[in-house]
Structure formats: structure tokens, C-alpha cells
PyMOL Python script that loads the backbone (N, CA, C, O; Angstrom):
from pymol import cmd

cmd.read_pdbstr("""\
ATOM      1  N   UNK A   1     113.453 130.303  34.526  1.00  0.00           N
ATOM      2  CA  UNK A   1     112.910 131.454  35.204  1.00  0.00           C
ATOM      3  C   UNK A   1     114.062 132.184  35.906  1.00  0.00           C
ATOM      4  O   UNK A   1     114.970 131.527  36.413  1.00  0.00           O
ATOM      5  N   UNK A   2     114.052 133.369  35.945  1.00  0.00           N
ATOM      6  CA  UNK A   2     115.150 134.323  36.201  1.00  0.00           C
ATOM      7  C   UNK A   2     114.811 134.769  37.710  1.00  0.00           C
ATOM      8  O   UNK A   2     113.741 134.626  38.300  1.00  0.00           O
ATOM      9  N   UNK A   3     115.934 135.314  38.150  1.00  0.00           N
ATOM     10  CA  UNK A   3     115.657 136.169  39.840  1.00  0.00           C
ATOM     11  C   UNK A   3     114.312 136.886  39.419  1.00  0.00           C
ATOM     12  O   UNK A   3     113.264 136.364  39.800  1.00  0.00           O
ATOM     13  N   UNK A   4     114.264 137.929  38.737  1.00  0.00           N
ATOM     14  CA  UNK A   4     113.065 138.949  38.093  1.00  0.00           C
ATOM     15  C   UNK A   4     112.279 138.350  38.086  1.00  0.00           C
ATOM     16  O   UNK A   4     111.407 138.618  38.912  1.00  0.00           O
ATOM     17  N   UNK A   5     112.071 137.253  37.243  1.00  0.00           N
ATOM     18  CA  UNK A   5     110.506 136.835  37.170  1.00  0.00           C
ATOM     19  C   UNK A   5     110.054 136.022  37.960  1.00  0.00           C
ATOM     20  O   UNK A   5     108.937 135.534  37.788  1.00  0.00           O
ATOM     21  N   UNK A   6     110.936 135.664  39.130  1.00  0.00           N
ATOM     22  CA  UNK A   6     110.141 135.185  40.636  1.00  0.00           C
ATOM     23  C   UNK A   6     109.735 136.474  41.648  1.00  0.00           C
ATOM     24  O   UNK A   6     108.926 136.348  42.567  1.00  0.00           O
ATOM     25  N   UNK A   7     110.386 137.651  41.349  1.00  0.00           N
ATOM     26  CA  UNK A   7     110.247 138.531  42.190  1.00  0.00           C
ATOM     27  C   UNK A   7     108.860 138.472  41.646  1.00  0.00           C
ATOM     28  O   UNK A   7     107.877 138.024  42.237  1.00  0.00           O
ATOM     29  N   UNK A   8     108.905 139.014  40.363  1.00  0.00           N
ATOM     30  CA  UNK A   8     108.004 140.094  39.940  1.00  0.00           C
ATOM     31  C   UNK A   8     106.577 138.896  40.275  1.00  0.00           C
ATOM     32  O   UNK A   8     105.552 139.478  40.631  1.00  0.00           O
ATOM     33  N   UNK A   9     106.469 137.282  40.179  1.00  0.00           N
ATOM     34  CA  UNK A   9     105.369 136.478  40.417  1.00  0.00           C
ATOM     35  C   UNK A   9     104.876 136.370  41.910  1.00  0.00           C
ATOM     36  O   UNK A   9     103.666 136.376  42.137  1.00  0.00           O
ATOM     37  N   UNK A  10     105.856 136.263  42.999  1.00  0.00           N
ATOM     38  CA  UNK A  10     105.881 136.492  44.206  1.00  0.00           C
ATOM     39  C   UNK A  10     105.447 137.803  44.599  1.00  0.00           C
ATOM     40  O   UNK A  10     104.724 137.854  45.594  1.00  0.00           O
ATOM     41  N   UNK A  11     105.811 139.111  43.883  1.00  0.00           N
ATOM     42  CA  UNK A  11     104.475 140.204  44.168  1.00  0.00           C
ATOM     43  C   UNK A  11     103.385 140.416  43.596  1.00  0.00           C
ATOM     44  O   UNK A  11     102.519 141.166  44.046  1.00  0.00           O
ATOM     45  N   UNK A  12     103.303 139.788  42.552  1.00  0.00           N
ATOM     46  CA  UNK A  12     101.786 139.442  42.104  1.00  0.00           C
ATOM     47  C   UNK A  12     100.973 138.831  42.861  1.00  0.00           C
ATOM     48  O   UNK A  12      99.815 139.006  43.239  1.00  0.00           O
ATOM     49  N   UNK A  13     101.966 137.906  43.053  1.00  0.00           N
ATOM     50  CA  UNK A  13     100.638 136.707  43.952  1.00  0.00           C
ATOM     51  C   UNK A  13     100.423 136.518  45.334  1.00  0.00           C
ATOM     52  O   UNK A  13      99.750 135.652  45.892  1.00  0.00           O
ATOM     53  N   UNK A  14     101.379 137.856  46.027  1.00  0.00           N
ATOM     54  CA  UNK A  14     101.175 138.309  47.606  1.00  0.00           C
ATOM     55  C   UNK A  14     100.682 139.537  47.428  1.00  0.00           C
ATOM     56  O   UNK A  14      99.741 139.602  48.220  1.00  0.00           O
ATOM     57  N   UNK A  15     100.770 140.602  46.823  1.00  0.00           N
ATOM     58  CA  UNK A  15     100.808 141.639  46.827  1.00  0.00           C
ATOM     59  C   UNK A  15     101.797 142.683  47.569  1.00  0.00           C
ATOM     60  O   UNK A  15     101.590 143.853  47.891  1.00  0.00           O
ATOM     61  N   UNK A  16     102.882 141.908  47.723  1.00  0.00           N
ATOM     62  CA  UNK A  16     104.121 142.781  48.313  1.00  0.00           C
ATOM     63  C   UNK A  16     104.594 144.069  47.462  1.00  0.00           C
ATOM     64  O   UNK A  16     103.938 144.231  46.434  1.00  0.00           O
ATOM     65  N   UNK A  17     105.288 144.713  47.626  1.00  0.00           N
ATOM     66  CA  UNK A  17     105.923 145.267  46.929  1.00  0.00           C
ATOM     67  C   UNK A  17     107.246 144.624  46.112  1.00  0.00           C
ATOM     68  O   UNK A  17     107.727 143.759  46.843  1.00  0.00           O
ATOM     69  N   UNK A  18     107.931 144.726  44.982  1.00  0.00           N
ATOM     70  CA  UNK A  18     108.563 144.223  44.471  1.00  0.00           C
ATOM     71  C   UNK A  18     110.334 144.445  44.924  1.00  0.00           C
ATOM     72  O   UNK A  18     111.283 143.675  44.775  1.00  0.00           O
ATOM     73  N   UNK A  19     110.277 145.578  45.410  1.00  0.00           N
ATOM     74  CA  UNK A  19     111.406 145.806  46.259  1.00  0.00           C
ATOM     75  C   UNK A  19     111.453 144.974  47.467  1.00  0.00           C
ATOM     76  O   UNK A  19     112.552 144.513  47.773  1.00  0.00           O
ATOM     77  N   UNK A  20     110.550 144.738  48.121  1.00  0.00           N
ATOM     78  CA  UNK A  20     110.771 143.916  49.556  1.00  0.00           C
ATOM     79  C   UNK A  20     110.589 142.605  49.536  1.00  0.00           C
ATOM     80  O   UNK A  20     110.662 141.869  50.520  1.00  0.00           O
ATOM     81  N   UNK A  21     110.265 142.169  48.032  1.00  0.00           N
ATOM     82  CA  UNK A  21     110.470 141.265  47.571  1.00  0.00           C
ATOM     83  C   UNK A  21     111.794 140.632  47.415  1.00  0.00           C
ATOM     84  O   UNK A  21     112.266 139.758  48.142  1.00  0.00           O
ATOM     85  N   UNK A  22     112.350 141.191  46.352  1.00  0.00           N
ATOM     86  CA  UNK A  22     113.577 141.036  46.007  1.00  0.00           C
ATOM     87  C   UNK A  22     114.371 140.745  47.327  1.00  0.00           C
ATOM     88  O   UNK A  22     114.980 139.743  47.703  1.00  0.00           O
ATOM     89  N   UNK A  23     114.080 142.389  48.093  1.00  0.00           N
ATOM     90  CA  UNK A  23     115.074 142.026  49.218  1.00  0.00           C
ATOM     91  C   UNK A  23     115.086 140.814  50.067  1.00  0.00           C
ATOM     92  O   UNK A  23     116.143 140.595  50.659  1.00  0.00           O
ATOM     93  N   UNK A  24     114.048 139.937  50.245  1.00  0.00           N
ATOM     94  CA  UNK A  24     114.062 138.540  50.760  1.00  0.00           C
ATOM     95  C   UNK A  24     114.449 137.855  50.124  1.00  0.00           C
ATOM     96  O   UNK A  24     115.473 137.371  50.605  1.00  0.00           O
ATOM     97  N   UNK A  25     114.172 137.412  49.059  1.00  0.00           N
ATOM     98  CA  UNK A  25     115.064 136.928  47.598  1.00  0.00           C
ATOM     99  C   UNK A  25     116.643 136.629  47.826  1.00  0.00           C
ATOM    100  O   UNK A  25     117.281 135.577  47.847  1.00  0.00           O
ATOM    101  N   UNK A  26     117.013 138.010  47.989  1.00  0.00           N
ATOM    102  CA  UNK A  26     118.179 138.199  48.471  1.00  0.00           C
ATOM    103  C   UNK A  26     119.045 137.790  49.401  1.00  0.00           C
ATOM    104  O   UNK A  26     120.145 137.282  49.182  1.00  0.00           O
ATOM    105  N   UNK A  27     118.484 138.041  50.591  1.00  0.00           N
ATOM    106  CA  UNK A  27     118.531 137.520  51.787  1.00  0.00           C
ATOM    107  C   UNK A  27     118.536 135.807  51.906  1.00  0.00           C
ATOM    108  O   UNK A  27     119.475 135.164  52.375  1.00  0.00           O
ATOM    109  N   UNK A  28     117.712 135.428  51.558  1.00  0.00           N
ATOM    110  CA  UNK A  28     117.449 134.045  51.534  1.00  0.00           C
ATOM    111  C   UNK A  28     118.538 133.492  51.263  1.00  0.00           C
ATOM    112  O   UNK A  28     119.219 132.712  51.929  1.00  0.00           O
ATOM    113  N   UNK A  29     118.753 134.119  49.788  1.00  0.00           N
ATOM    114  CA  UNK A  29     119.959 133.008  49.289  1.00  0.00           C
ATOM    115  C   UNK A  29     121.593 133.098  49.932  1.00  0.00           C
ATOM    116  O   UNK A  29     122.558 132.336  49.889  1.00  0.00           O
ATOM    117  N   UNK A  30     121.348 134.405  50.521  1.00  0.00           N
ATOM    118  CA  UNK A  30     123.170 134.875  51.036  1.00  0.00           C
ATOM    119  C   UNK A  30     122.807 133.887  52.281  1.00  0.00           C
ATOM    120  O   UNK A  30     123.737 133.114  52.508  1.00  0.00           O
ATOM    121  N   UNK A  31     121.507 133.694  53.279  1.00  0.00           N
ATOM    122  CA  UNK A  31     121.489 132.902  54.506  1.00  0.00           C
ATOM    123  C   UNK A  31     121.611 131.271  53.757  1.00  0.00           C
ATOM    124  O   UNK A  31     122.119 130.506  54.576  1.00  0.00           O
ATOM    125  N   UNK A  32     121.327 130.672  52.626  1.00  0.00           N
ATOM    126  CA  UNK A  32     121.799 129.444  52.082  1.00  0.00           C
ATOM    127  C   UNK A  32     123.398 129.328  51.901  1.00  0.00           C
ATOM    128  O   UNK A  32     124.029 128.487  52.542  1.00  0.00           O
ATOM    129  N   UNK A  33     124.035 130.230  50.978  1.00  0.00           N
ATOM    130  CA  UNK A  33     125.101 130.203  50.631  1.00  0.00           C
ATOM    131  C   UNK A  33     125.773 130.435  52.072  1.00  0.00           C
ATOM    132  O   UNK A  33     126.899 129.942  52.011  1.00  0.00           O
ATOM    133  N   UNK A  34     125.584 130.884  53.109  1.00  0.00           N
ATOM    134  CA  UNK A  34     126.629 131.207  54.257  1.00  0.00           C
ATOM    135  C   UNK A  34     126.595 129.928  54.969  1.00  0.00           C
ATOM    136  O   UNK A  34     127.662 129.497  55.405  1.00  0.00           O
ATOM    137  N   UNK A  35     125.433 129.209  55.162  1.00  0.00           N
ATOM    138  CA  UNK A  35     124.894 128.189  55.505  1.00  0.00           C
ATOM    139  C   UNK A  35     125.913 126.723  54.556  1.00  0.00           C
ATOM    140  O   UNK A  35     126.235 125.772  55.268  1.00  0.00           O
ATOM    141  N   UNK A  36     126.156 126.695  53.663  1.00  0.00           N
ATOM    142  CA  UNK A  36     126.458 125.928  52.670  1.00  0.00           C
ATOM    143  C   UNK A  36     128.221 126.088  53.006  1.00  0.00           C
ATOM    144  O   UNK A  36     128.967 125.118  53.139  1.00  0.00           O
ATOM    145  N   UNK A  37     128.610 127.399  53.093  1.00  0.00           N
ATOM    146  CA  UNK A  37     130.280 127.601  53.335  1.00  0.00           C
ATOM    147  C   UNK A  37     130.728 127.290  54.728  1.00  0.00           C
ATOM    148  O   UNK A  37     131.884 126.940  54.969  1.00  0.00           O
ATOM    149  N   UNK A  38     129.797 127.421  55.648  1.00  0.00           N
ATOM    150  CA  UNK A  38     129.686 127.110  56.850  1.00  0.00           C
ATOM    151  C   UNK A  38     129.986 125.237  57.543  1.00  0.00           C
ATOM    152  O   UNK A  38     130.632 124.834  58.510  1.00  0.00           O
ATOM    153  N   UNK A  39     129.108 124.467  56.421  1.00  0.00           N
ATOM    154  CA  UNK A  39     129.087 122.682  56.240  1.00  0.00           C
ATOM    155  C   UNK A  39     128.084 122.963  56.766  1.00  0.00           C
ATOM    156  O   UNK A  39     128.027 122.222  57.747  1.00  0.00           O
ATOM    157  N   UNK A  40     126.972 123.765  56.734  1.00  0.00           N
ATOM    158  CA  UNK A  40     125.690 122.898  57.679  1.00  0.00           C
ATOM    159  C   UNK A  40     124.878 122.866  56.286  1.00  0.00           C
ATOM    160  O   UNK A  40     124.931 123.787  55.471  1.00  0.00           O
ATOM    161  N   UNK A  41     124.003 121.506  56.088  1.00  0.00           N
ATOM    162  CA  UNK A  41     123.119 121.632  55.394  1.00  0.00           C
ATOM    163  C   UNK A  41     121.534 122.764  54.944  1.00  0.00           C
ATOM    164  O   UNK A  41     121.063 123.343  55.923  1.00  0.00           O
ATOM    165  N   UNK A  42     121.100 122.921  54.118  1.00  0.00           N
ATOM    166  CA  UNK A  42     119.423 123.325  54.240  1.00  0.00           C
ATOM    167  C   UNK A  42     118.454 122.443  53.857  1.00  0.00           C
ATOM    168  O   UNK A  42     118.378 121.958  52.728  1.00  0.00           O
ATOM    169  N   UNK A  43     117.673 122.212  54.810  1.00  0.00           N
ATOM    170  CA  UNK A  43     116.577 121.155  54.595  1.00  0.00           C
ATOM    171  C   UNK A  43     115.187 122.676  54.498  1.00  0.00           C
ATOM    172  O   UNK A  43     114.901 123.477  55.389  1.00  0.00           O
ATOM    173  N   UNK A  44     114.620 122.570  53.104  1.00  0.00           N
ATOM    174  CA  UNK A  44     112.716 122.929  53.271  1.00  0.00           C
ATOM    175  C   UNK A  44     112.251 121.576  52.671  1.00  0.00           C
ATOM    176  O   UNK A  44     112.425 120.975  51.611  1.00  0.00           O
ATOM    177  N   UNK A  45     111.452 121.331  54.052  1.00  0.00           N
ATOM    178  CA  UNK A  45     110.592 120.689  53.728  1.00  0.00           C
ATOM    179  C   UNK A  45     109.857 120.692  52.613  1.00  0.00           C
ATOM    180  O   UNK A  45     109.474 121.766  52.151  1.00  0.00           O
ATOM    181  N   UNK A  46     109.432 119.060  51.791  1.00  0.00           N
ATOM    182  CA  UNK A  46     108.297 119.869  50.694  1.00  0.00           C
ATOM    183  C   UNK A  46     109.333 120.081  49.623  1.00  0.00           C
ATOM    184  O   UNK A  46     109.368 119.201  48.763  1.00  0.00           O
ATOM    185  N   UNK A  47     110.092 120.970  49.521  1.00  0.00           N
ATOM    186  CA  UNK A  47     110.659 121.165  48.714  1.00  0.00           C
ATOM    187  C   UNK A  47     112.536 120.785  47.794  1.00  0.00           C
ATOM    188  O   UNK A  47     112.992 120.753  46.651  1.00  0.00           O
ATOM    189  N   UNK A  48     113.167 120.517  49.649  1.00  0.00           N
ATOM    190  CA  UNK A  48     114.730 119.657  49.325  1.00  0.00           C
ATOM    191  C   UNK A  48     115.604 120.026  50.005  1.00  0.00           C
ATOM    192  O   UNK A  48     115.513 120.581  51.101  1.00  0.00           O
ATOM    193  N   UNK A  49     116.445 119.779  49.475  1.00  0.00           N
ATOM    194  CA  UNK A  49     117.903 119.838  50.410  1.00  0.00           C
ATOM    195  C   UNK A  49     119.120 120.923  49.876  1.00  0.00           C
ATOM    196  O   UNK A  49     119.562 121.332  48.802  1.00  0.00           O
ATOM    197  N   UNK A  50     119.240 121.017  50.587  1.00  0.00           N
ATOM    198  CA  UNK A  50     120.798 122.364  49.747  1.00  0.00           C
ATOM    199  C   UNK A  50     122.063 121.437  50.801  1.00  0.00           C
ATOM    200  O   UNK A  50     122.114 121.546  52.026  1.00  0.00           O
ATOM    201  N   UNK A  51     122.990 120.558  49.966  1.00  0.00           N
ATOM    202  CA  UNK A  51     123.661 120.021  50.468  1.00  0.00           C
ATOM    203  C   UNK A  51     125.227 119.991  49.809  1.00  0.00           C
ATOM    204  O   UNK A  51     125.699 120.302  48.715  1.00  0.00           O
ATOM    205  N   UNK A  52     125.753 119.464  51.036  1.00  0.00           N
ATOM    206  CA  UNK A  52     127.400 119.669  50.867  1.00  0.00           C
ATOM    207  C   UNK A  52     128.101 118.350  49.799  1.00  0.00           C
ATOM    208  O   UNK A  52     128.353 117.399  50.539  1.00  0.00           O
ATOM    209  N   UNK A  53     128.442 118.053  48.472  1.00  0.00           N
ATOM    210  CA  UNK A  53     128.736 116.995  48.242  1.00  0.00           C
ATOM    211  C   UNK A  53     130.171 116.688  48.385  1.00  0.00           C
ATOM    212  O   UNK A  53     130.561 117.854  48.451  1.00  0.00           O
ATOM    213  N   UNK A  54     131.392 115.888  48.495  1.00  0.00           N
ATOM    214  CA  UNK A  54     132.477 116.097  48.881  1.00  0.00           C
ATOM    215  C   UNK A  54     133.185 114.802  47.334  1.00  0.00           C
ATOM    216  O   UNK A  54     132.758 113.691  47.018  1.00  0.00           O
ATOM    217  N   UNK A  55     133.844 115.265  46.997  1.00  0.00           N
ATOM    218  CA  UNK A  55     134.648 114.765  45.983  1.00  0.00           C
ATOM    219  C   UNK A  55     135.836 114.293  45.822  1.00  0.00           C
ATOM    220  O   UNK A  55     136.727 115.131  45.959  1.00  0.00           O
ATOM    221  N   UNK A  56     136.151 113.263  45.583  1.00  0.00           N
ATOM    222  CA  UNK A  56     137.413 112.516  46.060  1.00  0.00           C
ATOM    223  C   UNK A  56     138.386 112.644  45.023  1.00  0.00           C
ATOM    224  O   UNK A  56     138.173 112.366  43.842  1.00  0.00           O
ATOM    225  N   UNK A  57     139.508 113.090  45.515  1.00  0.00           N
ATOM    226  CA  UNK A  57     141.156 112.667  44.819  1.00  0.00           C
ATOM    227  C   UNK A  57     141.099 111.929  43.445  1.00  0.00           C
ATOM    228  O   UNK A  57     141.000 110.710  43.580  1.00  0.00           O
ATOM    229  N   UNK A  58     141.135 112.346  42.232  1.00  0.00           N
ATOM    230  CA  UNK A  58     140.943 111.770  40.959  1.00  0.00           C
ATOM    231  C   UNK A  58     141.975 112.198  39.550  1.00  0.00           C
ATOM    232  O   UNK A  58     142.246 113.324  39.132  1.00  0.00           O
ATOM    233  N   UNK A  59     142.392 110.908  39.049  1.00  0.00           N
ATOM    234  CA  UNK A  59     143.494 111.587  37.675  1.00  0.00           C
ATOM    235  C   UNK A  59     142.503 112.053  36.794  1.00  0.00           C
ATOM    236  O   UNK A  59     141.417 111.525  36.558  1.00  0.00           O
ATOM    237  N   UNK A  60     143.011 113.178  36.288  1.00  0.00           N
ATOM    238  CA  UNK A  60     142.485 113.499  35.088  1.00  0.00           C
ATOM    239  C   UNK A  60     143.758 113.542  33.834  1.00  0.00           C
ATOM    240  O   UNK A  60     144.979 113.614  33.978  1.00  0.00           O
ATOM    241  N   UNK A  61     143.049 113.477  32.770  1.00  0.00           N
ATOM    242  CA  UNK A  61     144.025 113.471  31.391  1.00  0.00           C
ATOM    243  C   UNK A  61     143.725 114.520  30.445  1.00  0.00           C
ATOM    244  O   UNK A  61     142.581 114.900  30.196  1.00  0.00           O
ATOM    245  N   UNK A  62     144.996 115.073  29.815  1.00  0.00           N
ATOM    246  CA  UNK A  62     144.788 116.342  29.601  1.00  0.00           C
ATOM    247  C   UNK A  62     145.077 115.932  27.526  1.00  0.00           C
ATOM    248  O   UNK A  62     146.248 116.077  27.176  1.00  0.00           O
ATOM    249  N   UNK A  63     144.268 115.573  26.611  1.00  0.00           N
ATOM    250  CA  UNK A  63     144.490 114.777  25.627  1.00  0.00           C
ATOM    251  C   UNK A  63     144.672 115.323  24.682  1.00  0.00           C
ATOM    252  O   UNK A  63     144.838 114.568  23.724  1.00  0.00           O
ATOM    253  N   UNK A  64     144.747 116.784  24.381  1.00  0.00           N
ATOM    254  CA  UNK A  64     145.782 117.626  23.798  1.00  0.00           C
ATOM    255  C   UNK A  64     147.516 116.993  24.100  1.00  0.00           C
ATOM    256  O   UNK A  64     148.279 116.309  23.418  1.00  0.00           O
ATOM    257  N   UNK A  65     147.585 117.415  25.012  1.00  0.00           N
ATOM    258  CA  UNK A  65     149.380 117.080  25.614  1.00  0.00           C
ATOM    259  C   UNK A  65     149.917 116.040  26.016  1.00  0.00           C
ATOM    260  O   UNK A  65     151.117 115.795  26.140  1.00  0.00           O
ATOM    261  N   UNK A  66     148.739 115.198  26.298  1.00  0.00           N
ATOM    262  CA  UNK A  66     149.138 114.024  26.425  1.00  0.00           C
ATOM    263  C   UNK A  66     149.443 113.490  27.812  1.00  0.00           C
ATOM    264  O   UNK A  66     149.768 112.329  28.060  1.00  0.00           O
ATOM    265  N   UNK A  67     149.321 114.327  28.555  1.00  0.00           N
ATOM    266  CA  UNK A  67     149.576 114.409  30.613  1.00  0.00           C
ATOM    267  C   UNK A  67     148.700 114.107  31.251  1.00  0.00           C
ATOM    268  O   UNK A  67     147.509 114.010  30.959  1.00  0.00           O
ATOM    269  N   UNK A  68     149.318 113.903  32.341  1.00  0.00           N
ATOM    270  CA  UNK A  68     147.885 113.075  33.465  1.00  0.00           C
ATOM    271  C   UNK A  68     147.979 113.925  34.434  1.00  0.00           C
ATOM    272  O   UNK A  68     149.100 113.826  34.934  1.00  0.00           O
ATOM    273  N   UNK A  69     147.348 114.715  34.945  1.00  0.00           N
ATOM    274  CA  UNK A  69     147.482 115.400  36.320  1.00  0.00           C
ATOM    275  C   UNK A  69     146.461 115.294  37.793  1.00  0.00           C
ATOM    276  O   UNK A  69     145.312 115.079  37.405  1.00  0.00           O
ATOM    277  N   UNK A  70     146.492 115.343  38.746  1.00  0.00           N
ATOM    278  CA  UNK A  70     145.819 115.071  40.131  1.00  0.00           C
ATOM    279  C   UNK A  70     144.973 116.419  39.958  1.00  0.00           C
ATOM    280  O   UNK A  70     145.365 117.566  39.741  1.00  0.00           O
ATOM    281  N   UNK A  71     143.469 115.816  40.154  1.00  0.00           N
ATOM    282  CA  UNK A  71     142.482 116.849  40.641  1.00  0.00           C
ATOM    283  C   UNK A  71     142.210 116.538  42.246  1.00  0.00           C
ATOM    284  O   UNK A  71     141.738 115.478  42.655  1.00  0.00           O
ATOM    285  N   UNK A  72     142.523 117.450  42.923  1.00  0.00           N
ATOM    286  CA  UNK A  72     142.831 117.255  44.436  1.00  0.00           C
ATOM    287  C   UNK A  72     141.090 117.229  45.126  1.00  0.00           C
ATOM    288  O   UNK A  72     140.458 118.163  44.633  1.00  0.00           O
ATOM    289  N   UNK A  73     140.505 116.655  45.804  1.00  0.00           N
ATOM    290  CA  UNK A  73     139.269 116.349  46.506  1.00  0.00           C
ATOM    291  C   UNK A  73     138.599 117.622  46.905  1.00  0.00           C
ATOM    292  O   UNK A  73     138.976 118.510  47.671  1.00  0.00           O
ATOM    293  N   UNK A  74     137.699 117.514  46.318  1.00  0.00           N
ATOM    294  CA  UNK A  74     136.777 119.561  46.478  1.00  0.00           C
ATOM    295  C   UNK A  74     135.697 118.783  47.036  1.00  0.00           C
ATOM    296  O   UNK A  74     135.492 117.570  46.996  1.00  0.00           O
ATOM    297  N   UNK A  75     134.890 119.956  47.695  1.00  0.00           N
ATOM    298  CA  UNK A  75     133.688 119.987  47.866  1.00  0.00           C
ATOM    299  C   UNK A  75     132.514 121.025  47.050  1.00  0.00           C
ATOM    300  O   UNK A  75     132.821 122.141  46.630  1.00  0.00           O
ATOM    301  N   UNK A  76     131.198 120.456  46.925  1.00  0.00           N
ATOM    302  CA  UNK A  76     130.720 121.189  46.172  1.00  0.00           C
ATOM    303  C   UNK A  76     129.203 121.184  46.631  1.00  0.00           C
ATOM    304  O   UNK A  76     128.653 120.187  47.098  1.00  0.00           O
ATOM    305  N   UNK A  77     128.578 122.440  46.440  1.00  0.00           N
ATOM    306  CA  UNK A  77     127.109 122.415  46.420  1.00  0.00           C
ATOM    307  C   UNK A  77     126.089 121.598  45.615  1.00  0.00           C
ATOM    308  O   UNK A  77     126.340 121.307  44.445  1.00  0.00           O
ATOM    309  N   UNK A  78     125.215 121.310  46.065  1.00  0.00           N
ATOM    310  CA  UNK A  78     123.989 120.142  45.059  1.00  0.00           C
ATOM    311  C   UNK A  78     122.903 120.413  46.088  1.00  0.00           C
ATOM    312  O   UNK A  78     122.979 120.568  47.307  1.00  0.00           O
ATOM    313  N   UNK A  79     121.940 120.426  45.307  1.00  0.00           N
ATOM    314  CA  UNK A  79     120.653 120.501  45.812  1.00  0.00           C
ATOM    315  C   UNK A  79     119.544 118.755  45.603  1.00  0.00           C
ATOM    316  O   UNK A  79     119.071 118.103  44.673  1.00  0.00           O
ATOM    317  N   UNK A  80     119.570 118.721  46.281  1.00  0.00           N
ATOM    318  CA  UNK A  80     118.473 117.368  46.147  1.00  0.00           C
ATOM    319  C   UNK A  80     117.129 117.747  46.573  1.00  0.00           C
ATOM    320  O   UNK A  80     116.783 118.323  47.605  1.00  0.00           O
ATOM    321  N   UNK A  81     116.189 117.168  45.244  1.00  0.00           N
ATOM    322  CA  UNK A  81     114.789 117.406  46.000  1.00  0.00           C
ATOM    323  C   UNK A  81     113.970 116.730  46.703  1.00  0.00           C
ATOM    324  O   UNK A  81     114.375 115.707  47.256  1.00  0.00           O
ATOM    325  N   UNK A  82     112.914 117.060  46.812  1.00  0.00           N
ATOM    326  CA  UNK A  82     112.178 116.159  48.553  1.00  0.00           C
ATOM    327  C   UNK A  82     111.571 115.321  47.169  1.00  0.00           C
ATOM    328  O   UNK A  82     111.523 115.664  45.987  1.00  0.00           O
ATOM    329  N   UNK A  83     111.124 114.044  47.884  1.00  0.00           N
ATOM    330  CA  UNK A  83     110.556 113.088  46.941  1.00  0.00           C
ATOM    331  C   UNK A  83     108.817 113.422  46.224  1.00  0.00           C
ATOM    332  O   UNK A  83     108.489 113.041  45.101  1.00  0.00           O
ATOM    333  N   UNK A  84     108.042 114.076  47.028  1.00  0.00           N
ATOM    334  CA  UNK A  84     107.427 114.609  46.608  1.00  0.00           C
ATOM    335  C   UNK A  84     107.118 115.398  45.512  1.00  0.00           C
ATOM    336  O   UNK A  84     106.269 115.347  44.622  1.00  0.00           O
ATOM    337  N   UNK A  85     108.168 116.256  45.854  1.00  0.00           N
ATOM    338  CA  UNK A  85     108.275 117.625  44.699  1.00  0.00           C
ATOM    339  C   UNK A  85     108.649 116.805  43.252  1.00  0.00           C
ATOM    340  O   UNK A  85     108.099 117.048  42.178  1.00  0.00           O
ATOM    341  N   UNK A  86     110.053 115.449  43.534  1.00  0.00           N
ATOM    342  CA  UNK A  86     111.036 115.029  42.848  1.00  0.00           C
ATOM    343  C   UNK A  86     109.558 114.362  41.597  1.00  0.00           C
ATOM    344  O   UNK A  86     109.515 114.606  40.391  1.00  0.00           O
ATOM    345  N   UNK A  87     108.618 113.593  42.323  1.00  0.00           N
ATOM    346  CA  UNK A  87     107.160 113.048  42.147  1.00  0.00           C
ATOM    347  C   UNK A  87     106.751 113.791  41.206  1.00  0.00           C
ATOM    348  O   UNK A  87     106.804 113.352  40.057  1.00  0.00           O
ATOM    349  N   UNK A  88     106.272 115.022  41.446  1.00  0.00           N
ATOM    350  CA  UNK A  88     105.270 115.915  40.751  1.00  0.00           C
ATOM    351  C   UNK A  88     106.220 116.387  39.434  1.00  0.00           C
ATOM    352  O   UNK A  88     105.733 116.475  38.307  1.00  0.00           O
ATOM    353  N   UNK A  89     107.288 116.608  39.650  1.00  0.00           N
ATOM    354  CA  UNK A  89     108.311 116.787  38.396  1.00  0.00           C
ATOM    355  C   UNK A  89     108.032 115.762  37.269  1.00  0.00           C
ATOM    356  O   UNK A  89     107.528 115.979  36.167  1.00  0.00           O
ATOM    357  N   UNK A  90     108.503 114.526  37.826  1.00  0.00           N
ATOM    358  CA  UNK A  90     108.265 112.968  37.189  1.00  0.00           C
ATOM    359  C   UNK A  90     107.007 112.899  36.348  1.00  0.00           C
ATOM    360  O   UNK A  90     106.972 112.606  35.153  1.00  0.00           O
ATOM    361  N   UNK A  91     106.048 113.185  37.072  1.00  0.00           N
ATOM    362  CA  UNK A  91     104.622 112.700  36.731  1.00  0.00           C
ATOM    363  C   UNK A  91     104.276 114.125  35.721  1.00  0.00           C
ATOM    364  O   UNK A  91     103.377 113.739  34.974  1.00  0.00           O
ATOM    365  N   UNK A  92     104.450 114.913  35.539  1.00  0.00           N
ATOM    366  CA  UNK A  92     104.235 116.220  34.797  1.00  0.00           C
ATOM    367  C   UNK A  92     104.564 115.941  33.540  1.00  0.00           C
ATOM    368  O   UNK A  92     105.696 115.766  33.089  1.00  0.00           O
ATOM    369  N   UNK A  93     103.117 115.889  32.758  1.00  0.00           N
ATOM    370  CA  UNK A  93     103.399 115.591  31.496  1.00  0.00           C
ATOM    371  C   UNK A  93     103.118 116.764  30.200  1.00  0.00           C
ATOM    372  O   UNK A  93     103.386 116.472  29.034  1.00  0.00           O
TER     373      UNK A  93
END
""", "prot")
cmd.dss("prot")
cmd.show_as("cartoon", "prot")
cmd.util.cbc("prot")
cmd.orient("prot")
């Protein structure tokens, strides 16, 4: 499912307009992502986590050339879901 076709289901099924839709849409995710660059987590309830994962110092091999080089420790976004939701996924047949 695309940005569009949550807008466009989210004003169907509120009756918002599809512009002031979007624009929360929008919003939402720049207040996650600032939230996320920031180190603070997002917890919705019900639904999961928008969390920081942190990645450790690792060789990698490059098997064309034959070289080993250092991938230096990043951090990265991951979302985990609430067990519930994780549930209804599982059980959905």
C-alpha cells in the first residue's frame, strides 16, 4: 500500500478531506523521523515501536578483489511491532 492509497482510505473512512489528510500523513512521519535522528524512540501503542538499532564494528569481504575491509558501527532505524498486532499478522490466514 502506497502513501496515496492510505490517504485516499483514511478520507474515505473519516470523511476528511484528502488534502488535510495527506498533510497529517506528512507531518506524522517528519515528527517520527526527527524523533528517530534525535535517539528518542516512538512507542503507539497497539501498534509498535519506531526504534533506534545500533550496529557493531564488522569485516566485510569484498570477493571480486579479494579484500577485507572495516564496516565502521552505524545506527539504524527498525520498527518492531506490539505483540498484538505482531498476533493478528501471525494468525491471518
Amino acid at each position: 500500500m502506497t502513501k496515496a492509497e492510505i490517504v485516499n482510505e483514511v478520507a474515505k473512512s473519516t470523511g476528511i478531506e484528502k488534502v488535510q489528510v495527506q498533510s497529517v500523513i506528512e507531518e506524522f512521519t517528519k515528527v517520527v523521523k526527527d524523533s528517530l535522528i534525535a535517539g528518542n524512540p516512538v512507542y503507539l501503542r497497539g501498534f509498535g515501536s519506531f526504534i533506534i538499532k545500533h550496529r557493531a564494528q564488522k569485516a566485510a569481504r569484498n570477493i571480486t578483489k579479494q579484500t577485507t575491509m572495516t564496516i565502521p558501527a552505524h545506527n539504524i532505524p527498525a520498527f518492531k511491532p506490539a505483540k498484538v498486532f505482531l498476533n493478528a499478522v501471525k494468525d491471518k490466514k
